[in-house]
VEXDO-742398 format. One record per residue (C-alpha): x negated, y negated, z negated; residue number from 0; residue in three letters. Coordinates in steps of 0.1 Angstrom, whole numbers, plus 2048, in hexadecimal, padded with zeros to 3 digits. Each point is the difference from the previous one (the first is absolute). Layout:
+-----+-----+-----+-----+-----+
|   X |   Y |   Z |   i |  aa |
+-----+-----+-----+-----+-----+
|   X |   Y |   Z | NUM | ala |
...
+-----+-----+-----+-----+-----+
***
This chain:
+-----+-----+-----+-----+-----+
|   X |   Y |   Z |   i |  aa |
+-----+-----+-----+-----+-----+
| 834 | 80D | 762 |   0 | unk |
| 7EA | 813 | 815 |   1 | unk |
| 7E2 | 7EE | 80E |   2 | unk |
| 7EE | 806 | 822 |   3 | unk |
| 7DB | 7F5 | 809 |   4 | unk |
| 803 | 7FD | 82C |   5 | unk |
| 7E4 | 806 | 812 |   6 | unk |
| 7F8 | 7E0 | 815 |   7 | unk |
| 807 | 810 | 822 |   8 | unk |
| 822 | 802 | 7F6 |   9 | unk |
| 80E | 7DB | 802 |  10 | unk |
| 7EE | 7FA | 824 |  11 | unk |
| 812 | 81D | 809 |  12 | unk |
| 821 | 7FD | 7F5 |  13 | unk |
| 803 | 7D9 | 80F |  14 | unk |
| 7EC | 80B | 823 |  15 | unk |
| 820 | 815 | 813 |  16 | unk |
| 7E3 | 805 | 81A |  17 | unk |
| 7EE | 819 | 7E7 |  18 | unk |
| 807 | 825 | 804 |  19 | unk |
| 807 | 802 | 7DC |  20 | unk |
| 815 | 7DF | 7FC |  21 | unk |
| 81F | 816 | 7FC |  22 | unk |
| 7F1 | 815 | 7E4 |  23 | unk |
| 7F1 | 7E4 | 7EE |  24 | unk |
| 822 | 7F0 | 800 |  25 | unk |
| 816 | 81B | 7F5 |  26 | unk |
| 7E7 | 809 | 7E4 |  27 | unk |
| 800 | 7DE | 7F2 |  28 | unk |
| 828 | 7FE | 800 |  29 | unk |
| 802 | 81E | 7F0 |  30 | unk |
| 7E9 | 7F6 | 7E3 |  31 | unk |
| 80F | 7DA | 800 |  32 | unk |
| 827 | 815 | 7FC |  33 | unk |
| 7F2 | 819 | 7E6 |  34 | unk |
| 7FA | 7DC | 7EB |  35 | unk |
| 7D5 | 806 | 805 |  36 | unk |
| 7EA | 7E5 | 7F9 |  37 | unk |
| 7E9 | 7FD | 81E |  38 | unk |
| 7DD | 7F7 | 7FB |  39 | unk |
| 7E5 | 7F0 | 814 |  40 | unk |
| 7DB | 7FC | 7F8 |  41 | unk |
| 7EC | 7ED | 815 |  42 | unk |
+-----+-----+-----+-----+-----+
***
C-alpha cells in the first residue's frame, strides 16, 4: 500500500466547493483513495 503525506491546504479545500481548487483537491484525493493510498495528515 502506497502511502501519501497531504499538505494541509488540501482537506479545507476539497470540503469548501467555494474554493477555486475544490474540484482538484477532490478528484486528487478520489483517485489516491481508489488506487487503495493511505492518506496521511500531520498536524
Amino acid at each position: 500500500m502506497e502511502k501519501y503525506l497531504l499538505d494541509a491546504n488540501v482537506l479545507p479545500r476539497r470540503t469548501n466547493s467555494a474554493d477555486p481548487q475544490h474540484n482538484q483537491c477532490r478528484q486528487a484525493v478520489e483517485t489516491l483513495k481508489r488506487r487503495g493510498a493511505q492518506l496521511c495528515v500531520v498536524p
